[in-house]
C-alpha positions in Angstrom: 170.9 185.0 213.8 168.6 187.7 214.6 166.2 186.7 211.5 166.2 183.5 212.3 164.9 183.8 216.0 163.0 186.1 214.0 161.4 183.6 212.0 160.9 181.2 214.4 158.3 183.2 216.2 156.9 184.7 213.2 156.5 181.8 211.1 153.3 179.7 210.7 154.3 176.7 212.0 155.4 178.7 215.1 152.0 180.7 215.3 150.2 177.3 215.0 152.5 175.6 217.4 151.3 178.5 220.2 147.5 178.2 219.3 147.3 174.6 219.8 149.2 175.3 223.6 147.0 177.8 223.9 143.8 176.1 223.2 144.9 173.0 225.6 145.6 175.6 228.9 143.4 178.6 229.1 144.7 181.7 231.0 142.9 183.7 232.8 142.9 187.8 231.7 145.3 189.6 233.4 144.4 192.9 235.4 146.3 195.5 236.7 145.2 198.0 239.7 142.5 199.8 240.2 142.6 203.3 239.1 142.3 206.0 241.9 139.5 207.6 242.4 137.2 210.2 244.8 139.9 211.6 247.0 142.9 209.2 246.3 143.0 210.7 242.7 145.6 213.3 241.6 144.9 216.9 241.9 146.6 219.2 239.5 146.8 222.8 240.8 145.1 225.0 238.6 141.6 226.8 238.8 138.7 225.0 240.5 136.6 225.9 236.9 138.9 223.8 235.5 140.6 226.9 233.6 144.1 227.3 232.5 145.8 229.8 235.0 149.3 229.1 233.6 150.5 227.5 236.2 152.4 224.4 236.3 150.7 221.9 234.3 150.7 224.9 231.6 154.7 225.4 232.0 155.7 221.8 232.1 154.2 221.8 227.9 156.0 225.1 226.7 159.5 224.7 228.2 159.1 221.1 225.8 158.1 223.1 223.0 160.6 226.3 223.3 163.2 223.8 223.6 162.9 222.5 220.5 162.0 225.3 218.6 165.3 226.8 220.2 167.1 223.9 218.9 165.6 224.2 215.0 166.7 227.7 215.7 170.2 226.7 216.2 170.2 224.1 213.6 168.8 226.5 210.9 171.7 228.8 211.9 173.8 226.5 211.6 173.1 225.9 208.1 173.1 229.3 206.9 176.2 229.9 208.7 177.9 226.9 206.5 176.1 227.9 203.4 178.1 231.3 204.2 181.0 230.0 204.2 180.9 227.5 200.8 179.5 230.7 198.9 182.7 232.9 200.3 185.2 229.7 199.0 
């Protein structure tokens, strides 16, 4: 059932079908808000040179990265520990 729904998107008469509606009612572009700027935009602590000073922003991308480095870690482990354990049987 999924394929067919599928297909009757994807297919060319379908695609044809939506050009033609298309063509007979434009749309106007859709826009979403205005970014922030001047002093409504988001400050990140840190140095005023712009300069990493390890703070936050710095801590928020290693704790991501030990983690899964932890977890190959673990899973590499794992393996050797089960590799162990064929070889002794």
């Amino acid at each position: 059932m999924l394929y067919s729904a599928c297909w009757a998107w994807t297919s060319p008469e379908a695609r044809e079908a939506r050009d033609r509606e298309a063509a007979l009612e434009p749309v106007d572009p859709v826009q979403g808000p205005a970014l922030p700027s001047g002093e409504d935009a988001l400050v990140l602590p840190g140095r005023e040179d712009g300069g990493d000073d390890g703070g936050p922003e710095r801590s928020s991308r290693v704790k991501p990265l030990a983690a899964g480095a932890a977890g190959a870690a673990a899973a590499l482990g794992a393996v050797a520990a089960s590799r162990r354990r064929k070889d002794e049987t």
